[in-house]
Structures are given as C-alpha cells and as structure tokens.
C-alpha positions in Angstrom: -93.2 -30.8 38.8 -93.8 -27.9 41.2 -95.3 -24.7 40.1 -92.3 -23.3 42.0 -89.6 -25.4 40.0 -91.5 -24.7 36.7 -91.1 -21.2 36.9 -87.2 -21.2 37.9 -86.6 -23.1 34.6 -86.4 -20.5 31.8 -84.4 -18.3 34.1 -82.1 -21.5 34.2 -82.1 -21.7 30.5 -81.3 -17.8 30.0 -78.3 -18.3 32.5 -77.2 -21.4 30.8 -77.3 -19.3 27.2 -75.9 -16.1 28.7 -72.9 -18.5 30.2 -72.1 -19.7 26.8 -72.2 -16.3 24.8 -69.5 -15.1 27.6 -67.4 -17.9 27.4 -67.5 -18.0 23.6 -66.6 -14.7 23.0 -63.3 -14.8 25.7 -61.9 -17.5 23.7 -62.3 -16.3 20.5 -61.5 -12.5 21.0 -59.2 -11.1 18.7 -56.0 -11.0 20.9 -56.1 -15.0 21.1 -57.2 -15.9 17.4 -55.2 -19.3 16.5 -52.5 -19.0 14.0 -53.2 -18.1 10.4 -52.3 -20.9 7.8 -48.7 -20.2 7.0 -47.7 -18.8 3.7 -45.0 -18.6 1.1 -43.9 -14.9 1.5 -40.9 -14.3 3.3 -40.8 -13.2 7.0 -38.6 -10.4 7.7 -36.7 -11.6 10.6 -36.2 -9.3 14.4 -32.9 -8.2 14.9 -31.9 -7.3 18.0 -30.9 -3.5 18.4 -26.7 -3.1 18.0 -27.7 -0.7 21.8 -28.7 -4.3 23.3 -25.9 -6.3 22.2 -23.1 -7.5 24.8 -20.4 -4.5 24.1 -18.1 -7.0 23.0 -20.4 -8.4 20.5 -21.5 -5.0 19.0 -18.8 -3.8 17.1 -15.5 -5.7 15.3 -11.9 -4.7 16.9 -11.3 -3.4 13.1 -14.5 -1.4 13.7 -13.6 0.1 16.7 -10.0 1.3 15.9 -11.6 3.1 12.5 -14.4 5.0 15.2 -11.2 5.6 17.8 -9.0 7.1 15.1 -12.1 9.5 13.8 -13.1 10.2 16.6 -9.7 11.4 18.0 -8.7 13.0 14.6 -11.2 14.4 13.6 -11.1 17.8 15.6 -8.0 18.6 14.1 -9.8 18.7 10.3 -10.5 21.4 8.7 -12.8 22.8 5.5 -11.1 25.7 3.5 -13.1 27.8 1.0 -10.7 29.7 -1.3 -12.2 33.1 -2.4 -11.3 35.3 -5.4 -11.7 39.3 -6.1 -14.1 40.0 -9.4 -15.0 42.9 -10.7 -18.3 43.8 -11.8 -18.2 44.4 -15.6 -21.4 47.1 -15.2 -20.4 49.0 -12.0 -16.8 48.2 -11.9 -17.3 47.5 -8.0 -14.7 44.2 -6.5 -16.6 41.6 -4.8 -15.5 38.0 -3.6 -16.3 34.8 -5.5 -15.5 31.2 -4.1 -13.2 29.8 -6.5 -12.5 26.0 -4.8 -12.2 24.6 -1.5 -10.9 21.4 0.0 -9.0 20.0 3.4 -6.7 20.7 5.3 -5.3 19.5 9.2 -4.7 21.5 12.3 -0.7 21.2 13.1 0.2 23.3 15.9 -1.6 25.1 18.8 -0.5 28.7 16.9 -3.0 28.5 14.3 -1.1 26.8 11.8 -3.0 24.9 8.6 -1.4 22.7 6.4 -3.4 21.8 3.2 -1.9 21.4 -0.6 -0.6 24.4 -2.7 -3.5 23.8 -5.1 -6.2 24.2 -2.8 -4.8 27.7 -1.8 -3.2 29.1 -5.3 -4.9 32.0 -7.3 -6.9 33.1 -4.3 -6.8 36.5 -2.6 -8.8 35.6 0.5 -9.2 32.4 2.2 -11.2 30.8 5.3 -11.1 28.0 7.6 -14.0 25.6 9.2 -13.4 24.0 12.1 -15.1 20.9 13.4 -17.3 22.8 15.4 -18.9 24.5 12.2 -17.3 28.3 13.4 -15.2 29.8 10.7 -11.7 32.0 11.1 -10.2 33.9 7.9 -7.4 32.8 7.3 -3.4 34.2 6.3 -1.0 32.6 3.8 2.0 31.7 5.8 4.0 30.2 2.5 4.1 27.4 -0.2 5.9 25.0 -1.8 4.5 24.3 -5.4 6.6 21.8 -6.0 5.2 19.2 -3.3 1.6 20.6 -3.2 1.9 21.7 0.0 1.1 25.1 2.0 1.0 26.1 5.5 -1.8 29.2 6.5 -2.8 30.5 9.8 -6.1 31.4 11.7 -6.5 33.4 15.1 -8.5 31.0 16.9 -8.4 30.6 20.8 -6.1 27.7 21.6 -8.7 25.2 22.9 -10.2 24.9 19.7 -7.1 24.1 17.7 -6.4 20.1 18.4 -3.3 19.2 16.3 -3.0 16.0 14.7 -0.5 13.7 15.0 2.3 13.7 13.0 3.9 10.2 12.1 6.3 8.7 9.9 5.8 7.5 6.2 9.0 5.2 6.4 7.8 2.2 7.3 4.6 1.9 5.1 3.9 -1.3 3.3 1.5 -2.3 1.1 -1.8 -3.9 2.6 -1.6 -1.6 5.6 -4.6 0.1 6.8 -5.4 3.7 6.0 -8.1 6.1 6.6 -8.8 9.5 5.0 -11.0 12.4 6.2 -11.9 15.4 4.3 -15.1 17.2 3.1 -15.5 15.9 -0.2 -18.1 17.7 -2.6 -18.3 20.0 0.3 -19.9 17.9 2.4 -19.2 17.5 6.4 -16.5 15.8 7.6 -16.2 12.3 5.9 -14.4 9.2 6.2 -12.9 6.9 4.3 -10.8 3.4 4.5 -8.7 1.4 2.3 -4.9 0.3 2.4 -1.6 1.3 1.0 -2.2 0.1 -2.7 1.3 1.1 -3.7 3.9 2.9 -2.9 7.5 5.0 -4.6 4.5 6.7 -7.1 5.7 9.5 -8.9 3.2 12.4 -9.5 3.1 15.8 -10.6 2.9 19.0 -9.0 1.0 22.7 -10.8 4.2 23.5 -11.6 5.5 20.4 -13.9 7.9 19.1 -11.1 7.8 15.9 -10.1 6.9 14.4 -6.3 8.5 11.6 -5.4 7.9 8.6 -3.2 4.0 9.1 -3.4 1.9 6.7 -1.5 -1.0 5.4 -3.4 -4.4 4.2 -1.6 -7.6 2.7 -2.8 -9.1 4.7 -0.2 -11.9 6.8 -1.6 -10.6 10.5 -2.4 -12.6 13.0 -4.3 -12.6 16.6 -4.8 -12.5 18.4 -1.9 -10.3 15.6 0.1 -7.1 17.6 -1.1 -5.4 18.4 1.5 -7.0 16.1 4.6 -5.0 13.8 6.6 -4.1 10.2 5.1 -3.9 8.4 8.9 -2.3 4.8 10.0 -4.7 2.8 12.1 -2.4 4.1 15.1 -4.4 7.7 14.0 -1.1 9.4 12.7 -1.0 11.1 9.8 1.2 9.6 7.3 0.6 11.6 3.9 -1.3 14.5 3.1 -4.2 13.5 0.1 -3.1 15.5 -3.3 -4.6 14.1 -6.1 -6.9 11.3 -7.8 -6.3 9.0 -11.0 -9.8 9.6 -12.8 -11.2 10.5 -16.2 -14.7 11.4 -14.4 -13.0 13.7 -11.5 -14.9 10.9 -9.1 -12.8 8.8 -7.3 -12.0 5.7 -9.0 -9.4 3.6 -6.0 -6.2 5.4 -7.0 -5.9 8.1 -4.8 -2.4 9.8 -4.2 -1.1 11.8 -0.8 2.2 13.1 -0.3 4.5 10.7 2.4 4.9 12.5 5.9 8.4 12.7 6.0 8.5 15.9 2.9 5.6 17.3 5.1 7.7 17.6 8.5 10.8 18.5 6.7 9.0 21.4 4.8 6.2 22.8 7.1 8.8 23.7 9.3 10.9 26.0 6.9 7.5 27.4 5.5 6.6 28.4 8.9 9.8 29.6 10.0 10.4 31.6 6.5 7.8 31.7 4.4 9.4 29.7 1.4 12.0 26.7 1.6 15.3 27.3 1.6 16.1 25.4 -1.4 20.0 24.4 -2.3 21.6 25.0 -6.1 24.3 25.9 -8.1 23.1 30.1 -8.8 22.3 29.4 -12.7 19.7 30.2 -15.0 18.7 26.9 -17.3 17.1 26.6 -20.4 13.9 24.3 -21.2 14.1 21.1 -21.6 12.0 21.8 -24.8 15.2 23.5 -26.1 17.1 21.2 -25.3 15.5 18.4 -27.1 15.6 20.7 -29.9 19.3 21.1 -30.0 19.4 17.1 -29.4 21.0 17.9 -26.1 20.9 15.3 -23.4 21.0 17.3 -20.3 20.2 20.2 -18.8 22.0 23.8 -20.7 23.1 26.6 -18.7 21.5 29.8 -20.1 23.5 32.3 -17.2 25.4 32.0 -14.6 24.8 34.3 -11.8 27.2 37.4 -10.8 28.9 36.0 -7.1 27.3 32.8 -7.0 28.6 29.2 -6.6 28.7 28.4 -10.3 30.5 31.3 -11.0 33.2 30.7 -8.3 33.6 27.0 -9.4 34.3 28.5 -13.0 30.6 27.2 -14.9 30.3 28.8 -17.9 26.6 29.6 -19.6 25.8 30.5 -23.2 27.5 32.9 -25.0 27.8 34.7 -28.5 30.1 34.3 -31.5 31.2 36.5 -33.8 28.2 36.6 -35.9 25.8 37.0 -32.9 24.8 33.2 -32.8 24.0 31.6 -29.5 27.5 29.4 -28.5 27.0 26.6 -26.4 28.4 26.4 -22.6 28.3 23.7 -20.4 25.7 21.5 -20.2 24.9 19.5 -16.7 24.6 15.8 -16.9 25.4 14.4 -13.7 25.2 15.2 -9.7 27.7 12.6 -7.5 27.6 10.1 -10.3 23.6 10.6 -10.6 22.9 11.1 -14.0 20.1 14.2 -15.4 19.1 14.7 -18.3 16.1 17.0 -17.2 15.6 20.0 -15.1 12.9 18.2 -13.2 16.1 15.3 -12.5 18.3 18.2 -11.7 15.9 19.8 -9.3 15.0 16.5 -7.9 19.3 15.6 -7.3 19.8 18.8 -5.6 16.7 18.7 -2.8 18.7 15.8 -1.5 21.2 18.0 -0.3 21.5 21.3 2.0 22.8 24.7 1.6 26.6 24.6 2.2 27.0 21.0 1.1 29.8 20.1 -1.9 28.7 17.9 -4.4 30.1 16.9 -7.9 28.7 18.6 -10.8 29.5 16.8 -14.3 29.3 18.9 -17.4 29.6 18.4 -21.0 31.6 20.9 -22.2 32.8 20.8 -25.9 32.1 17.4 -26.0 34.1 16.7 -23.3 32.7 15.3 -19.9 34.0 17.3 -16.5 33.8 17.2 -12.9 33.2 20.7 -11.6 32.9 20.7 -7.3 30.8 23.1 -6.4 29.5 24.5 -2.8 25.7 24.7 -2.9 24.2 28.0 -1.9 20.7 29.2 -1.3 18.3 29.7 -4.1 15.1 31.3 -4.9 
C-alpha cells in the first residue's frame, strides 16, 4: 500500500462514522419514534367540530324548529322587576325596594305587556327589559285577578317592540310540543321544552277564583317564568305560564299557563278599558263560608242592588223579622239548568255570557225552587 492511499484511510473511516451518526439520528429523532406499546386506558376519541359537519348532518329537524321558534320569539320577551315604596323607620324618607319580578311578552307595536296579575300586584312602580338589555318604566294599563293576567305599557320606539304571535289554545292535545321562555331566577332569557302533559286543569287565581281549562306542561317553569310565552312548535303563543305544582318552589314537571283563547278575549277589554266588562245579576252574595254554616247549598243573596237587573226581575236578598233576626231570601242554585252551589260556580256560569244577554236564574226560595229570567248587566 501506497503512502498516498495510507494516509486517505482514516479520513475514510471518519466519513464512514460521521455518515452513520447522521443517518442514526434522522431516523430516530423524536418526531418519527415508533409507536409506544398499547395500553389499557381508554382513548378519548376526535370528534369532528358540529362547524365542519354537512348542514344537514349538524342539527336534528326537532332541533332546528326549537332554535327557529327562539330565535324568532324571543325579541318579543320581556323581564319585569316589580318595585315597592318603604319608608325608612330612622329618617322617615320613601325609597324603592324590588319586591318580585318575572315574564312577560310584547303584544302590540303601542307598547303593550302582557304578564300575570301576580307578577304586577302590590307594586307601586314597575319596569320592563327588553331583549336588548335597555330598560323602559313601565304603566299599569289594567288587570284581571281572576285569570292572572295584566296588560302594562312602556314608551319604547316602535322598532324595538316585536309582538309575538298570538295563536289559538283550541286545538291542543296532549303529546304536542311546547316551549317556554322566561328569565327564571332572574337569569337571561331561557328556554325550555316539554309537551302538553294535560289539559281542562283547574287552578287558582290570588283571589280564590278558579281558572278553567288550564293547560298543563312538563316543560320546566320556575319562578320568574310567570308570565312568559308558552309557544307551539309553529312559534305561537298558546298560554301564558302562571304557576308551578311544587313543595320546593323549583320546578318539579307540572307547570300550568293560562290557554290563549281567555288571553285574546281579555287583553283586549283591559286595554280598551282598563278592567273587563264582566256580566251579572247587580247583587251582593254572602260567603260560601256562611253558607255552609247555615247548611245552604247555593249561593245566598245578601242585597240586591237599587235599579239593577235583580231588582227589576223581582230577586229578593236578606231581610229582617220582627225580632231583628236575619230572614232568608232567595238563594241561587242554577244558571240555564247549570247547577251552583258556590260563588266561584256562580262566577264561573256567568263569564260565559255577555252584558245584555237573558239567562235563567233558579232560586230557592222558601223551599221552593224558581225560575227568575233575568237580563245581565254590567258589573264591577
């Protein structure tokens, strides 16, 4: 061997080494490691973002009617805060104190709010939330303690006041589709779903009368959903949410809103007038409490009003004998053949009819049952 060659060999052997180092480490860097040995600990799996998904494939058609029906309702859902006067016990000055709040729905492009009576009652101030968080004070227009319902009104410019859709609580049938939104706890706007769990309920109002024809849902209602829409899948509003069946004050599924149809036959008469013009015979009646008392089974007239229906169809309230003792009169126990045996019956017979309409009142008077007709006129 060459001197020449000789010498050329350990740079051969270097190059050779330097090769293999290079080699080694791009094949084993830490990017391309092989696989670790597989273990028995769960791997979570990749899902694929609900933004990538095929549109169709992204949502259920149940899904995207309950999004389409909030979406569109609710602007016209609104938060009420009912306020209260105090005085201060040490410097006698009035101040205002929030005493409740709950829901309530935008019905006409004048300002008008319709929420329950209880939301509303025993407050001297009141104000209302829109959707877009700006807040109007608000005017009692009228109520109607006897449904739950009242109508109040706020000066906002038109564009901001979206009515909701008024639909019809005729049709309803158990099963169906509802969704509520309210602020419950004073939260934003919330929604809820359930069905039509029931419907013909029977509730009562503040005032001891009784509501008829309630609808009851399992949708989730809780304080401060009185008086938020109750809505069809079609985004109508088909009851207005009252009340819940609880012992914790939570919702429990039975959840109660008044039907449509006594909203749109009374929010029109509270707007127009304040009150609704409600038909009877112009008497005074005693409780039923006395009644029971006296095993009476009906409803006793105390007074019969100077010029007023009663008195021209010749009713006849109580009266005194000779030794100053109370003397039964006539006692009501029957409207067109519908039999009552309470004032809340009573009351309940007469709403079916209008001011000016005759009906058949049948009294008990000295034991003896009569038909009286009588021409309904306008009471307080």
């Amino acid at each position: 061997m060459s001197t020449k060659r000789a010498s050329l060999l350990p740079s051969m052997i270097f190059g050779l080494i330097l090769g293999a180092a290079i080699v080694t480490i791009f094949f084993h860097s830490p990017d391309s490691r092989p696989p670790r040995p597989k273990t028995s600990l769960p791997v979570r799996p990749v899902l694929t973002p609900v933004s990538a998904m095929p549109e169709q494939n992204a949502l259920l058609e149940d899904e995207r009617n309950t999004i389409e029906v909030f979406q569109n309702a609710s602007p016209a859902v609104v938060f009420i805060t009912n306020k209260a006067l105090q005085r201060d016990f040490f410097s006698m000055d009035v101040f205002e104190v929030p005493q409740g709040s709950g829901s309530g729905f935008i019905w006409d492009s004048e300002g008008h709010i319709v929420t329950n009576n209880h939301v509303v009652e025993n407050g001297n101030s009141w104000s209302v939330t829109l959707n877009d968080n700006t807040s109007y004070d608000a005017e009692l227009v009228g109520a109607e303690p006897s449904k739950d319902i009242a109508v109040m009104r706020i000066k906002a410019p038109r564009a901001k006041l979206l009515a909701v859709q008024i639909g019809s609580s005729d049709n309803l049938r158990v099963g169906q589709k509802v969704i509520a939104i309210g602020n419950p706890f004073g939260l934003d706007q919330t929604l809820t779903t359930g069905v039509v769990s029931a419907l013909g309920r029977e509730i009562r109002a503040n005032n001891g009368r009784t509501i008829q024809g309630v609808i009851q849902t399992d949708a989730a209602i809780n304080p401060g959903n009185s008086g938020g829409p109750l809505m069809n899948s079609r985004g109508e509003l088909i009851g207005i949410n009252t009340a819940i069946y609880s012992t914790s004050g939570a919702s429990a599924g039975i959840g109660f809103a008044v039907p449509a149809n006594i909203v749109r036959s009374i929010v029109p008469e509270l707007i127009q007038y304040g009150k609704v013009i409600r038909p009877g015979l112009g008497v005074s009646l005693l409780d039923d409490n006395v009644a029971r008392r006296a095993r009476v089974k009906g409803v006793i007239i105390a007074r019969v009003a100077r010029g007023s229906a009663a008195q021209r169809a010749g009713l006849k309230g109580l009266s005194e004998n000779a030794w100053g003792q109370a003397q039964l009169g006539d006692v009501i126990v029957g409207i067109n053949n519908k039999k009552v045996e309470t004032y809340d019956e009573l009351g309940t017979e007469l709403e079916k009819y209008r001011v000016g309409d005759n009906v058949n009142v049948k009294i008990l008077r000295n034991e003896r049952e009569i038909i009286v007709p009588v021409r309904l006129q306008e009471v307080q």
